[in-house]
N, C-alpha and C positions, 0 to 999 in steps of 0.2 A: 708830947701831944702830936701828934697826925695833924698836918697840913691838908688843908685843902686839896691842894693837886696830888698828894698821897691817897687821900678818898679816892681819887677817879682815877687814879692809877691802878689804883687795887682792884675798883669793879670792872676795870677793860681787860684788864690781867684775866680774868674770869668767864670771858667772852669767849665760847667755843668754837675750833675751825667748823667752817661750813653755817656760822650764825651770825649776824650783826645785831647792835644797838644805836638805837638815836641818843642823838647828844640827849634829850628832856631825859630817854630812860636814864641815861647816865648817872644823868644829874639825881634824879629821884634815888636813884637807888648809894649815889655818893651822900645823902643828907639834906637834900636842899631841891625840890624841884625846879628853883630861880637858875640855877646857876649852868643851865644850856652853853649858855656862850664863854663860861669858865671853864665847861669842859674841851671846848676849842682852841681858848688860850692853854688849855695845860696838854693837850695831842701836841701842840705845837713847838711843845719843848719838853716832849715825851726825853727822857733822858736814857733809854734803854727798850727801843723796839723790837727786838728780838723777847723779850718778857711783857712789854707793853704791846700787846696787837691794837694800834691806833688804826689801822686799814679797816677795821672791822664797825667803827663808828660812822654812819649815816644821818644825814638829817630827815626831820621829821617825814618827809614824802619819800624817804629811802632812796636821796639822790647822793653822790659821792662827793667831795669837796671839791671845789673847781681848785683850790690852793693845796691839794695834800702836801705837805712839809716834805714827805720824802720822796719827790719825784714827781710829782703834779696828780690830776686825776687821772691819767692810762697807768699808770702805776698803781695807783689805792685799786683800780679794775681788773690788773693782771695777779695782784694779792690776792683779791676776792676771786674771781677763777678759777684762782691756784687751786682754792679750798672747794671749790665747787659750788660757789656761790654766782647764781644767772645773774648777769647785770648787762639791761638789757638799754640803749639811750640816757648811760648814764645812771640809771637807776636801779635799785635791788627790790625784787616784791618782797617788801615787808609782811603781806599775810604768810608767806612760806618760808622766808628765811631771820623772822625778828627771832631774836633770841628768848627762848623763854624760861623767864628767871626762874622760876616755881620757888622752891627752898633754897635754892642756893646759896642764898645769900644769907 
């Protein structure tokens, strides 16, 4: 059976360059719309970020983590950059760069 953090490992796996998700989509889309702050705990012990793109997870006002696990926030910023995502005072517009799930999943 599929662990928890294996659900949200799978839908961030899924997350395309140049697109972010908030932790709630995360969550919604791993089984459980509660679990926001589980998808937090399980970025944070991402086990394979080079498969897992945890840099590409935002919170709900499209701000980056002040704690990103790999390197802080100028880090999760120079990731999203990388891919061509504006982040502008810390923050990603989410009308232009949320991910949009359509069928994907």
């Amino acid at each position: 059976m599929e662990s928890t953090f294996d659900k949200i490992y799978d839908v961030v796996s899924q997350i395309p360059k140049g697109k972010v998700a908030t932790y709630g989509l995360v969550a919604k889309l791993a089984g459980n719309p509660r679990w926001a702050r589980v998808v937090g705990y399980a970025l944070h012990n991402n086990p394979d970020r080079s498969k897992i793109p945890c840099h590409r997870v935002v919170n709900r006002e499209g701000k980056v983590a002040k704690a990103f696990v790999f390197g802080g926030e100028n880090e999760q910023i120079r990731l999203l950059q990388n891919e061509g995502v504006a982040v502008i005072d810390g923050k990603v517009d989410l009308e232009k760069y949320l991910w949009n799930v359509g069928v994907i999943l």
